[in-house]
SEZAZA-314091 format. One record per residue (C-alpha): y negated, x, z. Coordinates in pm, whole numbers, always signed. Layout:
BEGIN
> c2|c1|c3
> Y|X|Z
...
//
This chain:
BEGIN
> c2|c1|c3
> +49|-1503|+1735
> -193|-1694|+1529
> -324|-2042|+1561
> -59|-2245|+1394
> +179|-2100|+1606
> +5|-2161|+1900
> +21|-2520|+1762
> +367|-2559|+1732
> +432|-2454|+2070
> +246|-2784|+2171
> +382|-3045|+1872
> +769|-3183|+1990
> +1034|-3092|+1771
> +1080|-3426|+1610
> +693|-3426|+1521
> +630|-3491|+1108
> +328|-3207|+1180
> +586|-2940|+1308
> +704|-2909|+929
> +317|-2888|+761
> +294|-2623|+1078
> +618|-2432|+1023
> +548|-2418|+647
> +180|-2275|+742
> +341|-2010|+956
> +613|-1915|+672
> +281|-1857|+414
> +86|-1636|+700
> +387|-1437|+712
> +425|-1357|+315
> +44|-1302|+334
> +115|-1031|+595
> +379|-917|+438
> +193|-903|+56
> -114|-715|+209
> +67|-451|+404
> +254|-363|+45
> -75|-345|-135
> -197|-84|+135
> +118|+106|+125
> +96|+143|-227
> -268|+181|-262
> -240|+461|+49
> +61|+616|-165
> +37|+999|-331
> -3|+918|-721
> +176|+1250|-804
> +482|+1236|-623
> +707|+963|-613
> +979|+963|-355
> +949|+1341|-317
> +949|+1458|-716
> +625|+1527|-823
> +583|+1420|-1231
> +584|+1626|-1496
> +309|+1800|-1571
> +92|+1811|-1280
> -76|+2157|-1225
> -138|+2282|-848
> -318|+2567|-721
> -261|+2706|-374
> -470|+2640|-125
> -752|+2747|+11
> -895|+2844|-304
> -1213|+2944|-424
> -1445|+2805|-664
> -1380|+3029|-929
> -1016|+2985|-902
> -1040|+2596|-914
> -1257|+2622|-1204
> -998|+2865|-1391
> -740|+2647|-1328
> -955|+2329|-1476
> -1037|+2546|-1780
> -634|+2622|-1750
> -534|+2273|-1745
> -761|+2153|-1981
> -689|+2377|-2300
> -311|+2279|-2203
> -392|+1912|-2293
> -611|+1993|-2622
//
């Protein structure tokens, strides 16, 4: 509960502030609600989207060795050359 709620538990419903307050609240939310997208989508896989992974992306298994991630580098990029 943030300030401005706290406040509007102590301002009387017929109070001109309750609306300035209410309004206040209403923004905090959207803010909330604006920054927890932007982490969602920043936290989100960029080759897969909803469970299909887009064409072209090249995967090795894992664990791998050095040599085997550096073939498949080599691999990948005479593909896109």
């Amino acid at each position: 509960m943030g300030y401005s709620e706290l406040a509007m538990d102590k301002v009387r419903e017929d109070d001109p502030l309750r609306k300035d307050l209410k309004e206040i609240c209403s923004a905090a939310k959207r803010s909330r609600d604006i920054t927890w997208q932007l982490q969602a989508f920043a936290r989100k896989e960029t080759i897969a989207h909803r469970g299909v992974f887009d064409e072209g992306i090249q995967f090795i298994q894992k664990p791998f060795s050095t040599q085997s991630l550096a073939a498949k580098v080599r691999q990948t990029l005479e593909e896109k050359t």
